[in-house]
N, C-alpha and C positions, 0 to 999 in steps of 0.2 A: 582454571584457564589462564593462560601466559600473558602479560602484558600487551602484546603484541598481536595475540590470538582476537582477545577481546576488542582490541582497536581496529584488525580487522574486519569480525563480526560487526561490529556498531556503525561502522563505515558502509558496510555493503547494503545495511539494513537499511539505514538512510536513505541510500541511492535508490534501492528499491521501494521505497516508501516513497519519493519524490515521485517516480516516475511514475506508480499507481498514482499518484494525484493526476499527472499532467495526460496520462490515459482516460482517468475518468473525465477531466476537462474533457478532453478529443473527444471523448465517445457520449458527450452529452446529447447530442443531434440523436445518436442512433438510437439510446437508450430513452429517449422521449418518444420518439415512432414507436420500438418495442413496447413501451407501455402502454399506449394508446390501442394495440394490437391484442395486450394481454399478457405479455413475457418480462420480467423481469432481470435485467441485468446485476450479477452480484457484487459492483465493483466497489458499494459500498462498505459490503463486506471486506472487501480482499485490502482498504486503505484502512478502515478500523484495526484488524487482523495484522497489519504491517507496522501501524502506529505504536501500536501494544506492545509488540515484540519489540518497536526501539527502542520505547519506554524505559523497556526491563530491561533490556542491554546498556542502557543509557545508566543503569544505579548500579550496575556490577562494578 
């Protein structure tokens, strides 16, 4: 991958990993009702899944 390519990627992955943070902040309220009801929201996943991938982009 191109210098450029790679700073791309690492960039965009950031921003999207930021943002799953400040979503699962927001959606704290709903995802505690949903629990209480029995539904689990996956947003845990989806910020581990995002962290990972910058991780990896991060050592290329």
């Amino acid at each position: 991958m191109k210098p450029m390519e790679a700073r791309l990627r690492r960039t965009s992955l950031f921003a999207l990993y930021q943002t799953s943070i400040v979503l699962g902040i927001a959606l704290l309220p709903v995802a505690l009702l949903a629990r209480r009801v029995g539904v689990r929201l996956p947003v845990g996943r989806l910020i581990d899944r995002l962290g990972g991938a910058y991780e990896a982009a991060a050592k290329e």
